[in-house]
N, CA, C and O atoms as a Tripos MOL2 file, in Angstrom:
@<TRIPOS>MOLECULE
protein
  228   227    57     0     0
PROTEIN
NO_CHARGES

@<TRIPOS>ATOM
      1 N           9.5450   -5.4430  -19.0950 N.3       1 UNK1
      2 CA          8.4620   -6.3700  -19.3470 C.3       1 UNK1
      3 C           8.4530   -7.4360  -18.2590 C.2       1 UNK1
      4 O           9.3880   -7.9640  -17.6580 O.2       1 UNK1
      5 N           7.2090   -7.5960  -18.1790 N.am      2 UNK2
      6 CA          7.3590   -8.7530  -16.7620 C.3       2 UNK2
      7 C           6.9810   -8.8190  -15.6710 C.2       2 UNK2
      8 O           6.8570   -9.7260  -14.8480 O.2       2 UNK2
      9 N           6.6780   -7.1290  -15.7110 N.am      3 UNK3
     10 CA          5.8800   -7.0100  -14.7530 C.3       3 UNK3
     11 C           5.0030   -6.8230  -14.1360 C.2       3 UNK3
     12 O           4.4810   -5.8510  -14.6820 O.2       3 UNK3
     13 N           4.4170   -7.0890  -13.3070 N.am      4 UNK4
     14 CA          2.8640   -6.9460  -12.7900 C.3       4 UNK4
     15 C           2.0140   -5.8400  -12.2260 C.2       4 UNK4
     16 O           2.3530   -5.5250  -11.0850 O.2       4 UNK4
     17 N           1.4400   -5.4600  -12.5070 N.am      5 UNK5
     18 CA          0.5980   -4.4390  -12.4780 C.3       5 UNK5
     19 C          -0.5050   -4.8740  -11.6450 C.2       5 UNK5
     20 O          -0.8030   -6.0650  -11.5600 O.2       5 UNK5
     21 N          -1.3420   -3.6290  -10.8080 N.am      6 UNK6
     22 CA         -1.7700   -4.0240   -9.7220 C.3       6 UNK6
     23 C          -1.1840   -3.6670   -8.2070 C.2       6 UNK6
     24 O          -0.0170   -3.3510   -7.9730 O.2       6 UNK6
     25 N          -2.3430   -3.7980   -7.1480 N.am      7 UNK7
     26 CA         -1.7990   -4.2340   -6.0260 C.3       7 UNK7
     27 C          -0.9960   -5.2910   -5.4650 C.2       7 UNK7
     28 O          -1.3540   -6.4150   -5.8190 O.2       7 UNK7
     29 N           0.3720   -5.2160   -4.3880 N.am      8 UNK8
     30 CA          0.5240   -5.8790   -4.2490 C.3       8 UNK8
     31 C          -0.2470   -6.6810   -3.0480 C.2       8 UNK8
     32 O          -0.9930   -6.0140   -2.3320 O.2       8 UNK8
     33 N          -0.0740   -8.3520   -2.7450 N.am      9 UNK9
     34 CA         -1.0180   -8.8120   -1.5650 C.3       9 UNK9
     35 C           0.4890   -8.4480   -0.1990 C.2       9 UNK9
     36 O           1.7050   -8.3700   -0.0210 O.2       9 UNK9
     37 N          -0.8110   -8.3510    0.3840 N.am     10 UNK10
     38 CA         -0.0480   -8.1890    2.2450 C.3      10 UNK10
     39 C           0.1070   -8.8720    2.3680 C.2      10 UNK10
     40 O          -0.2240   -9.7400    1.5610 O.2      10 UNK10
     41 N           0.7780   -9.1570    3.5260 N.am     11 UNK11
     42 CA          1.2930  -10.2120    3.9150 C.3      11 UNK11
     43 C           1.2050  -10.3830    5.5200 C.2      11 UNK11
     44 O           1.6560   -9.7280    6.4590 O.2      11 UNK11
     45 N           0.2310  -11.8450    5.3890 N.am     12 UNK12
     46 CA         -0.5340  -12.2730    6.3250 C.3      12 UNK12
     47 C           0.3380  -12.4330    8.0800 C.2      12 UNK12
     48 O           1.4310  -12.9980    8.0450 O.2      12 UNK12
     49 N          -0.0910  -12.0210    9.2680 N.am     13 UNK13
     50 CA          0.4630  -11.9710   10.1700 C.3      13 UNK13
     51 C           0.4160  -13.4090   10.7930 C.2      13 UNK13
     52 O          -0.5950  -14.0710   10.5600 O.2      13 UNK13
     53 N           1.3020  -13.8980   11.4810 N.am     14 UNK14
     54 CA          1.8700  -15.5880   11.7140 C.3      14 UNK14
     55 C           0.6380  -15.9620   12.2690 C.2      14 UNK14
     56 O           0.0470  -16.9950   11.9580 O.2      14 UNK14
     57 N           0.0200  -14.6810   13.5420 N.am     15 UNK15
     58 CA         -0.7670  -15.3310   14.7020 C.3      15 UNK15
     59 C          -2.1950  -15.3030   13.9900 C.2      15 UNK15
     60 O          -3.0630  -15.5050   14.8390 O.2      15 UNK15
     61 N          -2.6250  -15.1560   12.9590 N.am     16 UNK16
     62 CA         -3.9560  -14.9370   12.1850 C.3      16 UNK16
     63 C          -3.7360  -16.4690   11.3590 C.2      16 UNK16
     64 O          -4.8890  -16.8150   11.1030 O.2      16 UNK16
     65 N          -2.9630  -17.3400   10.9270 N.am     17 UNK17
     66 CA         -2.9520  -18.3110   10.1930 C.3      17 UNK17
     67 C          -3.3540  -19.7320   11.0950 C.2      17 UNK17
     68 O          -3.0700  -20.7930   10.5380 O.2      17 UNK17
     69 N          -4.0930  -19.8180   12.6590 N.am     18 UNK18
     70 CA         -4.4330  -20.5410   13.4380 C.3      18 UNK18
     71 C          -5.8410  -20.0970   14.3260 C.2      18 UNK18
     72 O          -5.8190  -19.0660   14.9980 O.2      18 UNK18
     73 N          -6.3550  -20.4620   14.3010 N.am     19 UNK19
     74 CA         -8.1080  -20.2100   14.8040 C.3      19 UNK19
     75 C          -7.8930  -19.5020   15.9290 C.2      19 UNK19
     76 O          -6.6980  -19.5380   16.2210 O.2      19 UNK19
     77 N          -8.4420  -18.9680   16.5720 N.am     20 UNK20
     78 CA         -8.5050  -17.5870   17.7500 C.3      20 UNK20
     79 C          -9.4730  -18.0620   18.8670 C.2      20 UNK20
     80 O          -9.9970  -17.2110   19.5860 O.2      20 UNK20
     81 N          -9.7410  -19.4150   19.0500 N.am     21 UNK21
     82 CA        -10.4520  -19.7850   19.9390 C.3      21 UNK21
     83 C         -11.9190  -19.1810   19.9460 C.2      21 UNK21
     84 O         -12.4370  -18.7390   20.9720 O.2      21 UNK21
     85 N         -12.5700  -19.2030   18.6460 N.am     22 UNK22
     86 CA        -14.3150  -18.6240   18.9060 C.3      22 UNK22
     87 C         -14.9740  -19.8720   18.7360 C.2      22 UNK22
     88 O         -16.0720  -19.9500   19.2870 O.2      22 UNK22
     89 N         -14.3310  -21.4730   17.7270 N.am     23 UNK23
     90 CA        -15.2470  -21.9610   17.5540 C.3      23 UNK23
     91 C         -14.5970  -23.1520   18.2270 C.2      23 UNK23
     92 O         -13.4730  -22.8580   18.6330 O.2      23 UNK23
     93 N         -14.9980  -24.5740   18.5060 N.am     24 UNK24
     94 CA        -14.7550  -26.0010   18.4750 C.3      24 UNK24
     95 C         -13.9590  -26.2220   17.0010 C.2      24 UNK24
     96 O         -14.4830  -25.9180   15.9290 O.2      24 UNK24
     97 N         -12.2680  -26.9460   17.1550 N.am     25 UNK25
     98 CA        -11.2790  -26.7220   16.0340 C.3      25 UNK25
     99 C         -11.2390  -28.0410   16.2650 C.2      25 UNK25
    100 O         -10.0710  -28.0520   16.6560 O.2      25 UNK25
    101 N         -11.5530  -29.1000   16.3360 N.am     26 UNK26
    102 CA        -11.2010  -30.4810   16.4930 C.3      26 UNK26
    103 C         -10.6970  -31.5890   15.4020 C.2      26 UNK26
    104 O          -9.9660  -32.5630   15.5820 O.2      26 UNK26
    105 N         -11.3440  -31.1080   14.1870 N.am     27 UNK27
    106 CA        -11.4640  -31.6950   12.9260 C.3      27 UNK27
    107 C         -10.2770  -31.1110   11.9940 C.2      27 UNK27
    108 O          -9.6360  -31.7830   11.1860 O.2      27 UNK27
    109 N         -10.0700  -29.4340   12.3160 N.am     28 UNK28
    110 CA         -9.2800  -28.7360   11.4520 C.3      28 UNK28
    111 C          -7.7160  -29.3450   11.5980 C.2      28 UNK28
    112 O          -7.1420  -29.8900   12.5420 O.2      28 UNK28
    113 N          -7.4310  -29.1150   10.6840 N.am     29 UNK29
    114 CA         -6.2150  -29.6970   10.1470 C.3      29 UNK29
    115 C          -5.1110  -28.1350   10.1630 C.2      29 UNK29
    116 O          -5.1890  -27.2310    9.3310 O.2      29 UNK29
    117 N          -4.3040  -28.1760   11.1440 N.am     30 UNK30
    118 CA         -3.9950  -26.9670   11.7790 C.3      30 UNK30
    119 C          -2.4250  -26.6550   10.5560 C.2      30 UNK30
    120 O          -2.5340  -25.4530   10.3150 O.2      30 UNK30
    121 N          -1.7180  -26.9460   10.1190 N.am     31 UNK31
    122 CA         -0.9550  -27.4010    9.0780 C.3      31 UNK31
    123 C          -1.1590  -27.0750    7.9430 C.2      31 UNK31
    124 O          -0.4290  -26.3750    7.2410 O.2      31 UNK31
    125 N          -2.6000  -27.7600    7.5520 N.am     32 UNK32
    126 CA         -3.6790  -27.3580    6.1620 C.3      32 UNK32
    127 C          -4.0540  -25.6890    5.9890 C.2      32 UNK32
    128 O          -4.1350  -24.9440    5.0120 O.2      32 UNK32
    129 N          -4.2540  -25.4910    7.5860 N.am     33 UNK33
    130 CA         -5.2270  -24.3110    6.9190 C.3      33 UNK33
    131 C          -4.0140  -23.2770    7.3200 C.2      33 UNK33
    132 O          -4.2790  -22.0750    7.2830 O.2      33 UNK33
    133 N          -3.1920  -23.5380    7.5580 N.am     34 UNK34
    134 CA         -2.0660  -21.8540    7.5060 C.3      34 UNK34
    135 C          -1.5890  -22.3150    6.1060 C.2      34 UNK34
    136 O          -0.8760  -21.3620    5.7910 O.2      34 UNK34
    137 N          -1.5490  -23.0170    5.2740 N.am     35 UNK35
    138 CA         -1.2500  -23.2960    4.2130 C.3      35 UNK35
    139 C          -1.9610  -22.6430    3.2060 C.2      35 UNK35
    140 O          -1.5040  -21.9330    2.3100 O.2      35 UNK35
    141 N          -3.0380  -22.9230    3.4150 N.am     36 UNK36
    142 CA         -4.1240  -22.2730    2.3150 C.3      36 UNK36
    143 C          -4.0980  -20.8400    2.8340 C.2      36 UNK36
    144 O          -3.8910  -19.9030    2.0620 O.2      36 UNK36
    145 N          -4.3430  -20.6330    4.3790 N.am     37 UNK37
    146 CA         -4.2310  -19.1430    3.9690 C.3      37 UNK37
    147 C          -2.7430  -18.4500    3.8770 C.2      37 UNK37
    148 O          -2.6550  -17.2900    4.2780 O.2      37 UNK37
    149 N          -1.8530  -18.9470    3.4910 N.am     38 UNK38
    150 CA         -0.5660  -18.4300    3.1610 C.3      38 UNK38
    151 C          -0.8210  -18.3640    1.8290 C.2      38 UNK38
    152 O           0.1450  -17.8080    1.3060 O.2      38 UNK38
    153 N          -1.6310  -18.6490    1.0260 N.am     39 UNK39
    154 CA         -1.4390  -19.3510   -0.5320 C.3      39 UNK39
    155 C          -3.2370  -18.3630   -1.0430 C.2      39 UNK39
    156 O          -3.9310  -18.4350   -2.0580 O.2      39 UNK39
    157 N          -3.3940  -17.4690    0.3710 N.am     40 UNK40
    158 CA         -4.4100  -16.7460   -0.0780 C.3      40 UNK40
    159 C          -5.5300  -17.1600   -0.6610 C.2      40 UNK40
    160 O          -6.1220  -16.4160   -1.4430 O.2      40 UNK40
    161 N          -6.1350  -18.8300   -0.2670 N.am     41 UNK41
    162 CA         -7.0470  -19.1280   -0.4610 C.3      41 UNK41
    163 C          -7.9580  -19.5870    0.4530 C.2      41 UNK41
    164 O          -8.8210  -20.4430    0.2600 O.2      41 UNK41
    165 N          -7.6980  -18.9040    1.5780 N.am     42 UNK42
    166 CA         -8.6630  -18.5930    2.5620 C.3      42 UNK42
    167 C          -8.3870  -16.9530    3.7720 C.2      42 UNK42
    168 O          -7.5760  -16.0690    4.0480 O.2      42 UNK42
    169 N          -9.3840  -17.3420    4.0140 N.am     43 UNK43
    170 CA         -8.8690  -15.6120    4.7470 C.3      43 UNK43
    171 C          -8.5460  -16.1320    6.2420 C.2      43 UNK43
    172 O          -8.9210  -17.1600    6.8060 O.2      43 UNK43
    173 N          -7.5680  -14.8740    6.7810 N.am     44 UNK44
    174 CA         -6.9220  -15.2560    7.8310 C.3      44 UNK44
    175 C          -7.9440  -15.5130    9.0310 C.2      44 UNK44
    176 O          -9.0290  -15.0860    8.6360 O.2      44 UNK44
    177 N          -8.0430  -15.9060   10.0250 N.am     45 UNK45
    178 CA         -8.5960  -16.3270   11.6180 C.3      45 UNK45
    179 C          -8.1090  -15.3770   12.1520 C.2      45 UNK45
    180 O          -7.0230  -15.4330   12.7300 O.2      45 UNK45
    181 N          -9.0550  -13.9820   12.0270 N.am     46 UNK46
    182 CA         -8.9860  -12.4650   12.5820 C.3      46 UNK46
    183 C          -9.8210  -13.0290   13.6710 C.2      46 UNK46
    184 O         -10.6250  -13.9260   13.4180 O.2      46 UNK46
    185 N          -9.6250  -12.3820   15.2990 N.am     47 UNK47
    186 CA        -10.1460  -12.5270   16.1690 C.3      47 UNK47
    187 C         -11.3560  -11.8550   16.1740 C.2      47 UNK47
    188 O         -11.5350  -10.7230   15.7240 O.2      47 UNK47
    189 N         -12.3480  -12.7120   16.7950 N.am     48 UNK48
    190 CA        -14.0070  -11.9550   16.9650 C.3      48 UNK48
    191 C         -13.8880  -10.4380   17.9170 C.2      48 UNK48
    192 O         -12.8640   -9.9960   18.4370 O.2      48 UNK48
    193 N         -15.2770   -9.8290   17.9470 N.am     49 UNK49
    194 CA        -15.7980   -8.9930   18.7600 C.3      49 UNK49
    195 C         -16.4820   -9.3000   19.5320 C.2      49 UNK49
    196 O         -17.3880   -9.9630   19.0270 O.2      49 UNK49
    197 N         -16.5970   -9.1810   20.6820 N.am     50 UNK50
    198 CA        -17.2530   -9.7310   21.3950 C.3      50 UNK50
    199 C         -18.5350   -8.5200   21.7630 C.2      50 UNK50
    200 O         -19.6900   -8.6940   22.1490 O.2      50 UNK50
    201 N         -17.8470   -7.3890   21.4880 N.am     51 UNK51
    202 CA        -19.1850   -6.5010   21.7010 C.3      51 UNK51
    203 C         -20.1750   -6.7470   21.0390 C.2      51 UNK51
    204 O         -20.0920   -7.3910   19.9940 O.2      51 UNK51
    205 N         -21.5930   -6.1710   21.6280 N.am     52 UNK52
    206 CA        -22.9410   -6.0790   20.7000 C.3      52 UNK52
    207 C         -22.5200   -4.8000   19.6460 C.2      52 UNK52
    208 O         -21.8400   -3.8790   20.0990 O.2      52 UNK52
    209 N         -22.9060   -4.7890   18.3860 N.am     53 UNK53
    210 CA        -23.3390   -3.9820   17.1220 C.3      53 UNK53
    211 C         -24.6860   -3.2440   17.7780 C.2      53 UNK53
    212 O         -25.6620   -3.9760   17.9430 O.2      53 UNK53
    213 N         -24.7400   -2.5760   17.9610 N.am     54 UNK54
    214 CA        -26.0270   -1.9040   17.8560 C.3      54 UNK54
    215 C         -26.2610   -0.8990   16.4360 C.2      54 UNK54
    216 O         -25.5430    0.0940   16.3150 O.2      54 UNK54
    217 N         -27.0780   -1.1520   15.6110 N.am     55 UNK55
    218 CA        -27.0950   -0.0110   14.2400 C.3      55 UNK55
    219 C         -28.6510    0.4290   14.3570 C.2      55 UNK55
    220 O         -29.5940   -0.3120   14.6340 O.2      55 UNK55
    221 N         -28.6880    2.0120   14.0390 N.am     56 UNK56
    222 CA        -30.2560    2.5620   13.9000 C.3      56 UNK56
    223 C         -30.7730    2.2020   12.5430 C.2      56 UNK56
    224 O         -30.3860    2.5010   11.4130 O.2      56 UNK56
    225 N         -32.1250    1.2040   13.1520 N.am     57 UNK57
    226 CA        -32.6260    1.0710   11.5760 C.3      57 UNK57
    227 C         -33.8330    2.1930   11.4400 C.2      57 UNK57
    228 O         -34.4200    2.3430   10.3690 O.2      57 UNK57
@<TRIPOS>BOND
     1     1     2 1
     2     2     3 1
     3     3     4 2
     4     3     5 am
     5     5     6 1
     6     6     7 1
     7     7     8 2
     8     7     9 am
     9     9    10 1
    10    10    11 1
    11    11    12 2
    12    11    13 am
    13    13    14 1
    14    14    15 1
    15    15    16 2
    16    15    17 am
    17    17    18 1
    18    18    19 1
    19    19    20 2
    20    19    21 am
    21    21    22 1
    22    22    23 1
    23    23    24 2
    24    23    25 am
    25    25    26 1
    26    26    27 1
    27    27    28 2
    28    27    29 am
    29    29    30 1
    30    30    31 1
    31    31    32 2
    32    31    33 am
    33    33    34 1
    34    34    35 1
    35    35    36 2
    36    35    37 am
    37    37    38 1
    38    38    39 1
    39    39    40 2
    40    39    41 am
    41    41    42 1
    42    42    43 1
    43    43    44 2
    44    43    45 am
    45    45    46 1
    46    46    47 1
    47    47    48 2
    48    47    49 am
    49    49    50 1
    50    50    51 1
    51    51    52 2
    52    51    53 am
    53    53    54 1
    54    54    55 1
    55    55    56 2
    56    55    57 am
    57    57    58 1
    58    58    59 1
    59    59    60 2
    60    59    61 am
    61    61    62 1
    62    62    63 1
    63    63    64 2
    64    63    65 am
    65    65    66 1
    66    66    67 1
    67    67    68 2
    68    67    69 am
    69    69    70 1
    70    70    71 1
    71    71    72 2
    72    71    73 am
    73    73    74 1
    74    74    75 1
    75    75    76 2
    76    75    77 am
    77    77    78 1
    78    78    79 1
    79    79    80 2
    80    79    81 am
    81    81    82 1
    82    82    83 1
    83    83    84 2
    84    83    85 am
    85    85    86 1
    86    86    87 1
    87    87    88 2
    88    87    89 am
    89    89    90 1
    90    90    91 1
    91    91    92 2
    92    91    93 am
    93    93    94 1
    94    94    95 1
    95    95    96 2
    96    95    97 am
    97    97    98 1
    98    98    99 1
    99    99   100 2
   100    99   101 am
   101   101   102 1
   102   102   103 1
   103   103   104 2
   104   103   105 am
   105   105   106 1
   106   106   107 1
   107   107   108 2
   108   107   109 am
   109   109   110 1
   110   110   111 1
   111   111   112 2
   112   111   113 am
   113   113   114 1
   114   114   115 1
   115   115   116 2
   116   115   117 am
   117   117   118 1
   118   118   119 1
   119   119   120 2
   120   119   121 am
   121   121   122 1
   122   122   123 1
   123   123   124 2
   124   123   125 am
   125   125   126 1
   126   126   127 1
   127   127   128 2
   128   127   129 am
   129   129   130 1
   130   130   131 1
   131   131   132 2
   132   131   133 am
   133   133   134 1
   134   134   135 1
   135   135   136 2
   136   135   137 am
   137   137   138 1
   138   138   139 1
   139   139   140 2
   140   139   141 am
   141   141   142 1
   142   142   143 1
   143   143   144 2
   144   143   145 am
   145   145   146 1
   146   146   147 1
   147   147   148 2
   148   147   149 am
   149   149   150 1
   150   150   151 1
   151   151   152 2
   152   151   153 am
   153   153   154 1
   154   154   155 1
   155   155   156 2
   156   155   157 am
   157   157   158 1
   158   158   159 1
   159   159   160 2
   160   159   161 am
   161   161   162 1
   162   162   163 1
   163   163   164 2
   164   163   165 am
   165   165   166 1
   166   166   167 1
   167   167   168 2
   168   167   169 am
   169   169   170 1
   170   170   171 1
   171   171   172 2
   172   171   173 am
   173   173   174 1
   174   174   175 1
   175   175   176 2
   176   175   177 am
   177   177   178 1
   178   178   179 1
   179   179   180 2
   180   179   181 am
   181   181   182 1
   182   182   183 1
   183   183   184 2
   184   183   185 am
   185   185   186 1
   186   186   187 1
   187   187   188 2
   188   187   189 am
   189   189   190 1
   190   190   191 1
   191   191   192 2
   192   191   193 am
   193   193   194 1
   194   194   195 1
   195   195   196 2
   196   195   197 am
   197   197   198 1
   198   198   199 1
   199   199   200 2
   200   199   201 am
   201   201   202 1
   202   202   203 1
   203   203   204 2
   204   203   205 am
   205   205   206 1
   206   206   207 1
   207   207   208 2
   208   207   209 am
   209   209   210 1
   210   210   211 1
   211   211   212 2
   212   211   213 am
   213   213   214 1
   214   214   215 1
   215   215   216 2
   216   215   217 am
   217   217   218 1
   218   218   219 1
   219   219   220 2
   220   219   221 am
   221   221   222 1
   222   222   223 1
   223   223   224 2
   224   223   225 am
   225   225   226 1
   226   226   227 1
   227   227   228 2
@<TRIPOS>SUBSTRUCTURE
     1 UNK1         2 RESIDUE 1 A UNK
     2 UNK2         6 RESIDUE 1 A UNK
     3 UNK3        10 RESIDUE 1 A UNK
     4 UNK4        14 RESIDUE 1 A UNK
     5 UNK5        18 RESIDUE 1 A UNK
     6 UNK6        22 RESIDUE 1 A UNK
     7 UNK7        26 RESIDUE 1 A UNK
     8 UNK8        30 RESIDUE 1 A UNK
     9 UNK9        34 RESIDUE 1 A UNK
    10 UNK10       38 RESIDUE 1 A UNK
    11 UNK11       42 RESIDUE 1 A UNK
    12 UNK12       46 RESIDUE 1 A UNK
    13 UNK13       50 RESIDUE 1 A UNK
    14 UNK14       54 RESIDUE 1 A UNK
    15 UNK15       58 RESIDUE 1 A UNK
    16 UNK16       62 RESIDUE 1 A UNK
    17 UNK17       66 RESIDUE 1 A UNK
    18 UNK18       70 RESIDUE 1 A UNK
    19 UNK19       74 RESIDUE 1 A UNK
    20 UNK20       78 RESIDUE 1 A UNK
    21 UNK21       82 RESIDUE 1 A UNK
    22 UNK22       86 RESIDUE 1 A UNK
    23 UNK23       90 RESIDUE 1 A UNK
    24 UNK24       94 RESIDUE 1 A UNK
    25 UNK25       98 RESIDUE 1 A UNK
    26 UNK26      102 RESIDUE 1 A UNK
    27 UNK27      106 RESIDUE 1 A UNK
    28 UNK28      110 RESIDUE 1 A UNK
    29 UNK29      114 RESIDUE 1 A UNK
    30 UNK30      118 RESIDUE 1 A UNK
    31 UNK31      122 RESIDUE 1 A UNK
    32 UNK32      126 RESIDUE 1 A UNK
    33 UNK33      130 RESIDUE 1 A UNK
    34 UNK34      134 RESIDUE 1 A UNK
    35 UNK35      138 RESIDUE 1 A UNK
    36 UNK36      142 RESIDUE 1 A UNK
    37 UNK37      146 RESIDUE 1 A UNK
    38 UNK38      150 RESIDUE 1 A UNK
    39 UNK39      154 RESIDUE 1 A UNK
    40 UNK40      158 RESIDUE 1 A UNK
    41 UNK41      162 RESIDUE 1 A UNK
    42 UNK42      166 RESIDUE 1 A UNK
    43 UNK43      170 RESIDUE 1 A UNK
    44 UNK44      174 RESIDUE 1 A UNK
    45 UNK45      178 RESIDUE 1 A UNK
    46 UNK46      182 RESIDUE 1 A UNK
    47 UNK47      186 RESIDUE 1 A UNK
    48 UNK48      190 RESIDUE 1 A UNK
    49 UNK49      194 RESIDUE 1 A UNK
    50 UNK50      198 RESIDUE 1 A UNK
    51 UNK51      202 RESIDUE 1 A UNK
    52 UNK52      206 RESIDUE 1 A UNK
    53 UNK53      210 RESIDUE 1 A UNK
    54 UNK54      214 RESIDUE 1 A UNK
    55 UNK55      218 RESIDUE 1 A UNK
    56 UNK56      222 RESIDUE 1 A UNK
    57 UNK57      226 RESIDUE 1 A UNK
């Protein structure tokens, strides 16, 4: 008894818990937010694409 059922969560990679240089970070609270997303209440700072999407509509 006791135990949890379900998936377990992954576990977030160090260099994803700090912004990836796409936007202006000036305000962010760099401390705060690997916090929250350690605590899975935000999602990690996965690096952009820089390619175009092209999709057939």
């Amino acid at each position: 008894m006791g135990n949890k059922l379900g998936r377990r969560r992954q576990l977030v990679v160090e260099k994803y818990t700090s912004p990836q240089g796409l936007y202006q970070h000036k305000d962010v609270d760099i401390k705060k937010l690997r916090e929250l997303i350690l605590e899975f209440k935000l999602a990690p700072c996965y690096p952009g694409d820089e390619d175009e999407c092209t999709r057939d509509l």
